[in-house]
Each structure stands twice: as C-alpha cells, then as structure tokens.
C-alpha positions, 0 to 999 in steps of 0.5 A, a space after each residue: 710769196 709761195 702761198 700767195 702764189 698758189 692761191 692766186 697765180 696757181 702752178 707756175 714757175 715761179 711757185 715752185 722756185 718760191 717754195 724751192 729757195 725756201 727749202 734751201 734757206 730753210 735747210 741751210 739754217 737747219 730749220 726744221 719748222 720752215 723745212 716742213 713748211 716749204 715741203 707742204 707748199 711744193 707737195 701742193 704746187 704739184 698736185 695742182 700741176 697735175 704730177 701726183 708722183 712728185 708730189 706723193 715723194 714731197 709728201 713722203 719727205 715731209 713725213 719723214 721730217 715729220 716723224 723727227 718732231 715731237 708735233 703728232 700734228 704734223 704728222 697728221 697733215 703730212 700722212 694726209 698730204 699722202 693720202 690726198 695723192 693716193 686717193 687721186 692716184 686710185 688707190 682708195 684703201 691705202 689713201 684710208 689706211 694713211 687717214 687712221 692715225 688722224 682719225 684715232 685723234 680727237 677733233 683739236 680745240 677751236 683755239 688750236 688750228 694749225 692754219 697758221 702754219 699750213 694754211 688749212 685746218 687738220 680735221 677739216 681736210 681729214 673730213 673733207 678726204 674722207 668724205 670723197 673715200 666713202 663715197 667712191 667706196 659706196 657710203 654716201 651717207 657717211 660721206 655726206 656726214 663728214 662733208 658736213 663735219 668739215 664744213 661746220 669745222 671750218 665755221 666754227 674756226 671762222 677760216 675761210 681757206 678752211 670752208 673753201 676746202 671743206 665746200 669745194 673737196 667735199 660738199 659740192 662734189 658729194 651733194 652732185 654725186 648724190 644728186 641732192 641739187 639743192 644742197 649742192 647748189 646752195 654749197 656751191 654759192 657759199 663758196 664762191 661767196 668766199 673765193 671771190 671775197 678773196 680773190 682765190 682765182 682756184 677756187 671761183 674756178 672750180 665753183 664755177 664749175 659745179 655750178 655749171 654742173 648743177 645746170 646740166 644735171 637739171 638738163 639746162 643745157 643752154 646755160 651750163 654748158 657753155 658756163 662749165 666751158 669756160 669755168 674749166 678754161 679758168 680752171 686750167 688758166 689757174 694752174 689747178 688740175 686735181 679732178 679736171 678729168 671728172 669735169 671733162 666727163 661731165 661736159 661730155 654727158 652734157 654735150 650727149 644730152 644735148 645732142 652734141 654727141 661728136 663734142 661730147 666724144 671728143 670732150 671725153 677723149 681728151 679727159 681720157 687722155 689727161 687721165 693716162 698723162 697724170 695719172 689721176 685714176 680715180 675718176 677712170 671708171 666713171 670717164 670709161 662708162 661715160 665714152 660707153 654713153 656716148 658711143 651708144 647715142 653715136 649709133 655707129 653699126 658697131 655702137 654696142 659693141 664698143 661700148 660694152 667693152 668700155 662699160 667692161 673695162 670701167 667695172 675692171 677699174 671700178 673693181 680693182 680700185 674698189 670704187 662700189 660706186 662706180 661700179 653701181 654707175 657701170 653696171 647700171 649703164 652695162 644692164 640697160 644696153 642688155 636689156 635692150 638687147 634683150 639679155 634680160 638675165 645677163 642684165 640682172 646678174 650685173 646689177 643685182 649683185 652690186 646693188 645689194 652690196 650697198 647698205 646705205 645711201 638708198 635715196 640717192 639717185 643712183 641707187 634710185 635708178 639701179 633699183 627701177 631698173 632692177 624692177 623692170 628686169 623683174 617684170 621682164 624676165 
C-alpha cells in the first residue's frame, strides 16, 4: 500500500500511516529487513512533502539500522538517502562526502539490482545525485556523464522506476541546465513515455514540466507557459515537492520574457517563499538572481538598486554553498547591470574571476554567454 501510494497518490495521509503501521509491524516481530523497508518509504514521503528535516533523521535511522546488517548495500542506499537530503538542503560537499563509499564500490552485476527491495537501482540514483552535485559545483561535463551512466544503468536492468529516476533527477534537469535542447527534449519524451505506461502521476507531472521548460527556453511563450502552469498544478496535486521552487523561477523568467513582469514577481516571490517554508536551499541563489532579472524589467526608480542587492545575496549563497555554477549565472547577471551603468571595471572583476575557475563545460551556454560578455567588457574598458 505504501509504494503504490507514493507512486501514485503521492504525500498524503494515508502514505505516511501505511508506512508507519508498517514499522511498527515490522519492529513488533523484530524484522530488521521490513524496518528498513518502512523507514526508506517514510524517508521518501517526506522529502515529497517538502520536510527534508525529517526526512534527513529517517534517513539517519535507517543508516543506523544499516550499519548493523552485513549488507554494504543497504548502507549505500541509506547514505544516499541522506545525501539526496542534504543536496536539497544545500549542502553539496557533505551530500558528496555521503556518496564516497558508494562510489568506492564497483557497479553491481546486472542480475543483482536491489530494486526488489527499495524500489530503485543503487548505482543508478548514485549517478543520478552525482550528476546534479557536479553540475551545481561547475562540472557540466562530468555531469552529464554520469546522467548519462545512470540512464544506461537503468536500461540496461530493463527497470522502469529506475529510467524514471535516472531521466527526470538527472538528465532532463541537466541537459536544460547546459542548454543541450535537444537532448532535453528528446529525454523528457522518454520519460513521459514511461510514466504514463504506468500511471506514475509524479513523474508525468514533472515531465510535464521540463517539457514546459523546453518551450520557454526556445521563447515559445504561448505554449510553455501555460503548459509549465498547469504541469506545476499537477505537480502539487501529486504531492511531489522536491525542486518545485527551481520550477517556480523558471515560470517567473518566462513571464519576464513575455512581458508579464508583475506575475512573474509574484511567481518568484512565492518560490522565495516555498524555499525559506522547506528549506530547499539548493536552487536559493539562482531564485535571487531571477527576482534581480526581474525587478530590472520592472523599471521601478529604484530598479537597480534592488536588484544589485539580490544578485549580492545570490553570490553569498552561491558561495557559501559552493555552487560555482550559480555563482557564473549571478555574476553574469551582476556584470551586465554594471556594464550598463558604465563600471566597466567593477563588471569585469565580477565575472572574470568566476569564469576562470571553470575547467570544463565551455560549450555551454552559460559559459557561452559569460565568455561574450567578458569580451565585450574587454573592448569597452
């Protein structure tokens, strides 16, 4: 009851009390398999419900239990249990430290997956995590190699809860992220190809929203945002919170460019808002640089002003989170309202310092756009 539950119904009540009585059937007959079990499914209806706290201590519990057993790979899932927490939470170092014993360990034969017990692949959702990390701390294109890893993984065990994960954690977001369209597009019709098979409510949900993402950032505004709107209404209805603040700003900059600036503010003030409510810190410094953009095309009298302090803040959390590529993104954003206030020099000493802590990854767009505007600093100073 509690995975059909939370792969259909999502977070609700009735989740969490299946998975509950399950632990307390489970420790009333000291059956330390099911114990573990009911702890990964309460661990996953929280982080859907947006309580990354709790979940984090269920994860905390299950690796305690873990390290009792004999089974390295139950330990494995429960340090990626926490480490999928803390990446949410922001802390992107120690969500990679948790991952180390994982990846000290060789990929396991195709005919040991543990997805009879814990409903997805071990190596895939390792990849798949790591996969984000590296990206956020400026390695795209390692990123989208293990993306990649974990999306053949999951074809080659023939598990479709496994390609789900692999897809929508890891290589939609990151082909978005790196501005490869193509890949994203043709990534997000596979996973909705598999979630609909399965009525995995979740998962069409969030397809649904990268590919609403994919209209917007070829600047088809009249299909993908209302499509992006209503994917995110589907999204909530499912009870799947992780990353809905990052969708939020993608909506908002889409309003932006379309004109709608007022919506667009209020779209990103309520992803502000979700992010301080579950503390989902991660995406933090990319929704502060997008209220920056936003106030710009405002035009208020104190446009710049007010957003120079978001870019600010954005690089304090970019920093402190060592997120570099954010910190790209913002300092992008900070150099161009600079240069159009003519401190050409300010400009440069913001980007230049952050563009060339990057060692690989310079076909992507970001890289693309700091790069042009780095030249055009040149020229002008």
């Amino acid at each position: 009851m509690g995975i059909s539950l939370n792969y259909t119904t999502g977070a609700v009540s009735d989740t969490a009390a299946a998975w509950s009585n399950t632990l307390i059937i489970a420790r009333r007959l000291g059956d330390a398999e099911y114990q573990l079990r009911a702890l990964r499914g309460l661990w996953a209806h929280y982080m859907n419900a947006g309580d990354y706290r709790r979940s984090l201590a269920f994860a905390h519990d299950f690796c305690s239990l873990a390290a009792t057993s004999a089974d390295p790979a139950s330990l494995d899932l429960g340090n990626r249990m926490a480490a999928l927490m803390l990446h949410y939470l922001g802390d992107q170092e120690t969500a990679r430290a948790n991952l180390k014993h994982c990846l000290a360990r060789d990929f396991a034969p195709l005919g040991h997956s543990q997805t009879a017990r814990f409903f997805l692949d071990r190596d895939v959702t390792v990849q798949a995590l790591l996969s984000r990390i590296y990206w956020l701390q400026g390695f795209s294109d390692q990123s989208t190699c293990a993306a990649q890893l974990a999306v053949d993984r999951a074809l080659a065990i023939g598990h479709a809860l496994s390609l789900c994960h692999a897809l929508g954690q890891a290589m939609c977001p990151v082909a978005l992220y790196t501005g490869d369209l193509v890949r994203a597009e043709d990534s997000v019709t596979t996973l909705l190809e598999n979630a609909a098979e399965r009525g995995l409510a979740g998962w069409i949900a969030r397809g649904r929203c990268f590919l609403g993402m994919v209209m917007i950032a070829r600047s088809d505004f009249a299909a993908g945002l209302p499509l992006l709107r209503n994917a995110l209404a589907e999204l909530r209805d499912s009870g799947a919170a992780p990353s809905y603040p990052a969708f939020l700003a993608i909506l908002a900059e889409g309003l932006g460019r379309a004109g709608q600036v007022v919506d667009g503010l209020a779209t990103i003030d309520q992803a502000l808002m979700l992010s301080t409510q579950t503390e989902e810190h991660w995406c933090l410094p990319e929704l502060l640089r997008t209220k920056g953009e936003l106030v710009i095309l405002d035009a208020t009298p104190d446009a710049a002003a007010a957003a120079e302090r978001h870019f600010l803040e954005a690089l304090d959390w970019a920093g402190r989170q060592q997120a570099l590529s954010w910190k790209l993104r913002t300092a992008t954003s900070l150099a161009h309202l600079w240069r159009d206030q003519h401190r050409i020099a300010e400009a440069r000493e913001i980007l230049e310092p952050v563009y060339s802590r990057f060692s690989e990854g310079f076909e992507t767009a970001d890289l693309q756009r700091a790069k042009s505007l780095l030249a055009q600093l040149t020229l002008a100073d």
